[in-house]
C-alpha angles and dihedrals in degrees: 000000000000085000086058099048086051102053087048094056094049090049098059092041089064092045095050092043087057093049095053087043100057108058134215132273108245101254092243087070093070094019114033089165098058086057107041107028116234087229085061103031151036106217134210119180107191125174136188142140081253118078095212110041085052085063092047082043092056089046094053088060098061083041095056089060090067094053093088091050091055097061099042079051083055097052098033089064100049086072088073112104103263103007088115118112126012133317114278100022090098131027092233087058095091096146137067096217091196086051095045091047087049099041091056094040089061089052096072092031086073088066098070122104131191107236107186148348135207135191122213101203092199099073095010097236129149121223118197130197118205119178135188103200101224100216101061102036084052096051085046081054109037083053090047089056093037089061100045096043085060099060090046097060095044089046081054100046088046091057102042087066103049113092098200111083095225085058092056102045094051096072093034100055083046083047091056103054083051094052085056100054087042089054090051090050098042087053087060094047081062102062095035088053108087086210082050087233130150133196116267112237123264082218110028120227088255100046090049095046094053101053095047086050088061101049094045093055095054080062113087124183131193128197124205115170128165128213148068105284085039105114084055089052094041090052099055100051093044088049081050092048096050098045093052080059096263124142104235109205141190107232120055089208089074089053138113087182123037123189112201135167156092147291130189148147149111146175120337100212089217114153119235126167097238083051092231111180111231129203135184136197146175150193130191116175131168124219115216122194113205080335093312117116112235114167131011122206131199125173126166122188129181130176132143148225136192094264132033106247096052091046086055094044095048095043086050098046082056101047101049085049092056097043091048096051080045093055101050093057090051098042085047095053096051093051106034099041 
């Protein structure tokens, strides 16, 4: 009986000795939320054997909030008047969405600390807290928008009070790059507000489009290249044009703006040992603006092939893809600035 006493004795000692010896995880590590409130903080656990990537891991988490926001970003500015398609296929499509969203997501990334880290050495893993303090990262926000916000609606009434369409569209197409880093903001602001409010646009989406419609339909462009490749070429910039919202007309008589100019080339009949076929072409337009030039353009591309039709078809390819990015930034700069 005493032998059993004892061995019980023993028996809880050790147990109670182990128990005093491992020591317990931090309770963030289970329940980050009990400890930083969701109304103060946005919270990312990560854990790994490796000190560091627990703390990327932790960053990734709050990362991962904003993911949501991203893709209604994404969606939300598609609804700006010539934000379709991909950059560079129109000359009113001046932003990368998925940079800009990006772009504004990493910004308040930055924001985030680690703020402590803890080992268990049972299992040897790292847990890593990382943490993005609300308050300030909302009042750095909420200015950001303001400003913003600001500029848009004079851009607006100045152009609301101008009568030439040129006049109008200047400070609406500058309105309207503005409207798309507010919206990405403003997305953010979402997800940084504990109530997941933003703040409503001094100059809604549709007021804005359809100012911008109607300045862009008392605009009307005419194209008139020579050459043999012309009608590929022609295409291409009037696709760009009426997609950036721009009448493209026949007669250059009924223009504001009037695109001219040439395109040429052809193989260069140089020798080479691996008999490579070269071709070279070129382009050279003028832009006039109510019969006054404005902008020139020249572009010249060659590049080869082992046969002649496919060294054609790639150096023009090239070529029509340069002119036409070309063509956008100087089409943007004479009406935008």
């Amino acid at each position: 009986m005493r032998n059993s006493i004892l061995s019980c004795l023993i028996l809880m000692s050790a147990l109670l000795f182990s128990a005093c010896a491992s020591t317990p995880h931090p309770a963030w590590v289970d329940h980050p939320a009990k400890t930083y409130t969701q109304d103060q903080y946005l919270v990312g656990v990560g854990l790994d054997m490796d000190r560091v990537k627990a703390e990327e891991k932790a960053r990734a988490e709050i990362a991962k909030q904003f993911s949501v926001s991203i893709n209604q970003t994404n969606q939300t500015l598609q609804e700006f008047k010539g934000t379709t398609g991909q950059k560079g296929t129109s000359w009113l499509s001046r932003t990368d969405i998925q940079q800009l969203t990006r772009t504004s997501t990493e910004q308040q990334l930055s924001g985030v600390r680690i703020e402590t880290v803890y080992k268990d050495d049972d299992s040897g893993l790292t847990y890593a807290l990382a943490l993005l303090e609300r308050t300030p990262a909302r009042r750095q926000l909420e200015d950001k928008i303001a400003k913003l916000d600001q500029e848009i609606k004079g851009l607006y009434d100045r152009a609301t009070k101008q009568d030439e369409a040129l006049s109008k569209l200047r400070p609406l197409l500058n309105a309207l790059e503005q409207s798309k880093q507010r919206e990405a903001l403003n997305s953010q602001l979402m997800v940084i507000n504990p109530t997941g409010n933003g703040m409503d646009a001094a100059v809604a989406v549709a007021t804005l489009n359809k100012a911008l419609s109607s300045a862009l339909d008392a605009i009307r462009v005419s194209i008139v290249l020579e050459g043999d490749p012309a009608d590929e070429l022609n295409k291409h910039l009037a696709d760009s044009l009426s997609q950036g919202g721009l009448t493209v007309v026949q007669n250059p008589e009924e223009a504001m703006l009037r695109v001219s100019g040439t395109i040429s080339g052809g193989q260069t009949n140089e020798t080479n040992k691996d008999k490579i076929v070269y071709m070279e072409y070129q382009a050279q337009l003028t832009l006039s603006l109510n019969d006054q030039t404005v902008a020139t353009l020249q572009k010249r591309v060659r590049d080869g092939h082992l046969n002649a039709a496919d060294a054609k078809r790639k150096t023009l390819a090239r070529l029509l893809d340069e002119v036409q990015k070309e063509f956008n930034d100087r089409l943007w700069e004479l009406l935008a600035r």
